[in-house]
C-alpha positions as CSV (number, residue, x, y, z in Angstrom):
1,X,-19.9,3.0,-41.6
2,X,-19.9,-0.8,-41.5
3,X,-15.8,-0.6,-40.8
4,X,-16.3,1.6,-38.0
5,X,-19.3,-0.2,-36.2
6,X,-17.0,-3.3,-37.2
7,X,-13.9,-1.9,-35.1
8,X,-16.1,-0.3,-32.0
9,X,-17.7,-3.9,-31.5
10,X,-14.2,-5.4,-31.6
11,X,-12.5,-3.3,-29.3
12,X,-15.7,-3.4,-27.0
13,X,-15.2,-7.5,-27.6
14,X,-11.1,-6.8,-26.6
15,X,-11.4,-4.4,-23.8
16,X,-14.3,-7.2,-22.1
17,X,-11.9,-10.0,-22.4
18,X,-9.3,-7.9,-20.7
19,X,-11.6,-7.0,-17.6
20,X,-11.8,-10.7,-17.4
21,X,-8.1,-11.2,-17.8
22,X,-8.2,-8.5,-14.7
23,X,-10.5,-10.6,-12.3
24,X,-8.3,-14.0,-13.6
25,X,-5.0,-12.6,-12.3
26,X,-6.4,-11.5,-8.8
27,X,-8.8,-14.8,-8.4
28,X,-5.8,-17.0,-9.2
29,X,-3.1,-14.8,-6.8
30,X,-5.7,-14.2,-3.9
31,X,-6.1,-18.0,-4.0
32,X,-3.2,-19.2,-4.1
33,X,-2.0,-17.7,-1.0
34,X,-5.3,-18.5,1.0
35,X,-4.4,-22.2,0.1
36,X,-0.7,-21.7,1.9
37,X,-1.3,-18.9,4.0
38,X,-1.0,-21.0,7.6
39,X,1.1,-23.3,6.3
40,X,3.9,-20.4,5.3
41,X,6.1,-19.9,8.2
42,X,6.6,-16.1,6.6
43,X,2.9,-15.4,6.8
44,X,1.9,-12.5,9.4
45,X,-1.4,-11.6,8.3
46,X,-5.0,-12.3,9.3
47,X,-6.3,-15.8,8.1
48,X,-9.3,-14.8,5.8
49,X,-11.8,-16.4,4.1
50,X,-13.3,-15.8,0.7
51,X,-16.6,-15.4,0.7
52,X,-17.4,-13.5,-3.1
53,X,-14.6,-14.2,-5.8
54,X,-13.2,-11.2,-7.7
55,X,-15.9,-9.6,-10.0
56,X,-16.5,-7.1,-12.0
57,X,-20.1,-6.2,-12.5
58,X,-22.6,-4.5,-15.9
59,X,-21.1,-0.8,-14.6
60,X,-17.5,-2.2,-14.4
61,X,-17.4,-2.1,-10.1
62,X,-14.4,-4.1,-9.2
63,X,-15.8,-5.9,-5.7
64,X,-14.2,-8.6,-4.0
65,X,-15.9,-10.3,-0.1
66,X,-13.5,-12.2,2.6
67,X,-14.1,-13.0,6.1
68,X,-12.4,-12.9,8.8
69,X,-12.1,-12.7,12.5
70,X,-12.8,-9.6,14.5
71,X,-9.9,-9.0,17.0
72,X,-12.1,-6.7,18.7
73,X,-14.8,-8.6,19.1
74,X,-15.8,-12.1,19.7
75,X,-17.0,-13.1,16.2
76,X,-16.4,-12.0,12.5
77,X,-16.6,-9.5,10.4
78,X,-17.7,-10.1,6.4
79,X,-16.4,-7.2,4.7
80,X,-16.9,-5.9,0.7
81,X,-15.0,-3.7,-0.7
82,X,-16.1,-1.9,-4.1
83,X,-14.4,0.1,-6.8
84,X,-15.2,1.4,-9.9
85,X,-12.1,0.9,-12.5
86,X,-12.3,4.3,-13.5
87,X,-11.3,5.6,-10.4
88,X,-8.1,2.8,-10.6
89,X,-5.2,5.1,-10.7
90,X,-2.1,3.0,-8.9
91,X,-1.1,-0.3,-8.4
92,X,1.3,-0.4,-5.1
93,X,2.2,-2.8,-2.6
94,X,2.9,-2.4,1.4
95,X,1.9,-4.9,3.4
96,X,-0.7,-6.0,0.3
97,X,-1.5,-5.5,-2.9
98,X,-2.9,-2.4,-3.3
99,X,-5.1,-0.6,-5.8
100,X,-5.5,2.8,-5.2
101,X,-8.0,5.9,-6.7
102,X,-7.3,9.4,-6.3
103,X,-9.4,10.6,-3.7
104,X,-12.1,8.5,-1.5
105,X,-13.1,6.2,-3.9
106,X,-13.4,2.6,-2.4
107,X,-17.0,1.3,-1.3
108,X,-16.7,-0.7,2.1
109,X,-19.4,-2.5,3.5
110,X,-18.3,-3.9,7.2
111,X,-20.9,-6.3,8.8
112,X,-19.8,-7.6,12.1
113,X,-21.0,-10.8,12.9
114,X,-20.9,-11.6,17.1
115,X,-20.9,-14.4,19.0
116,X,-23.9,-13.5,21.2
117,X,-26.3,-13.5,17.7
118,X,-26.4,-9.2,17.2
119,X,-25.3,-8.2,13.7
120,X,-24.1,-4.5,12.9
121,X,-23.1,-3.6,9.2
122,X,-21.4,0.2,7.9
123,X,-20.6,1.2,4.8
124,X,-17.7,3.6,4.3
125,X,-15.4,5.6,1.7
126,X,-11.8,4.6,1.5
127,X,-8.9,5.7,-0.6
128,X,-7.1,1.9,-1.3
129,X,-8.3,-1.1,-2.1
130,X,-6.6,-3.9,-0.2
131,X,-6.5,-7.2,-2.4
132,X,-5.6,-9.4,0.9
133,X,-3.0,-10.5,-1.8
134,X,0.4,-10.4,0.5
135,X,3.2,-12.8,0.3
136,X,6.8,-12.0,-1.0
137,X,8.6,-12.0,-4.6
138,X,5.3,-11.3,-6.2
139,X,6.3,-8.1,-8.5
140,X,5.3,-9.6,-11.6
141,X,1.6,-9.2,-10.0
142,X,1.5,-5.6,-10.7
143,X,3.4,-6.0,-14.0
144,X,0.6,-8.3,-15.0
145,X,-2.5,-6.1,-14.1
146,X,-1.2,-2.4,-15.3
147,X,-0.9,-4.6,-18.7
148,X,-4.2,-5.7,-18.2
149,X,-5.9,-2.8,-17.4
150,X,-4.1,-1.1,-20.2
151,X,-4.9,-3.2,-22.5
152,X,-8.8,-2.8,-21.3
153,X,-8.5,1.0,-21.6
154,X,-7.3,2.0,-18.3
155,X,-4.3,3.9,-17.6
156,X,-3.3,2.3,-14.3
157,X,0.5,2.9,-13.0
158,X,2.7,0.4,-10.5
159,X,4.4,3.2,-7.6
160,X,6.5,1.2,-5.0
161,X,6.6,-2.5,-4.3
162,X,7.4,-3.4,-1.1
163,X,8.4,-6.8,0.1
């Protein structure tokens, strides 16, 4: 009985570090490119800012928080996006990194922020999970993170990667 309580705790222990190893790898990517991202004469994208690092909380919700401008608006828009790593399925990339559930799984809180003072927030249910993570020859990202969710206990498969 001892043995088995023994190996439970240790993979509990194993599969922890590796949610940790998970938030590491998209922390480290995500800011890398914010610190080149206007300097980069290939990048295209919307200059964001990040306001909550990569976490994943108690019930395993994958969230990450950025800011940036509203191209509607006059202002800015704080957005969250939330996933539980359940509902992780694929690991793609278009014009981002991707994560992607099967079905409407993604959390995302919008609050616009305008000029004039007024504030607006709405939440929503998407089915990917944009990691603002963008820049080219960056393969090995996906590689990394289906071996890291693996290795936490979620099956998690790369589908295209394009560049």
């Amino acid at each position: 009985m001892k043995t088995i309580l023994f190996f439970v705790l240790l993979q509990s222990v194993f599969a922890f570090s590796q949610e940790k190893e998970i938030v590491r790898i998209l922390n480290s990517e995500l800011k890398s490119e914010l610190r080149k991202q206007t300097k980069h004469p290939l990048f295209e994208g919307d200059t964001i800012i990040l306001m909550k690092d990569f976490s994943i909380d108690e019930n395993k919700i994958l969230s990450v928080e950025i800011k940036r401008e509203n191209p509607n608006e006059d202002g800015f828009i704080i957005e969250k996006q939330e996933i539980p790593l359940k509902e992780i399925k694929y690991i793609s990339k278009d014009i981002n990194v991707i994560l992607e559930p099967i079905g409407r799984k993604v959390k995302v809180t919008r609050t616009y922020l305008y000029k004039n003072g007024k504030q607006e927030t709405g939440i929503s249910d998407y089915d990917l999970f944009f990691t603002h993570i963008r820049f080219p020859d960056n393969e090995y990202i996906g590689d990394n993170l289906v071996k890291a969710f693996k290795k936490a206990g979620f099956e998690v498969n790369k589908l295209q990667w394009y560049d």
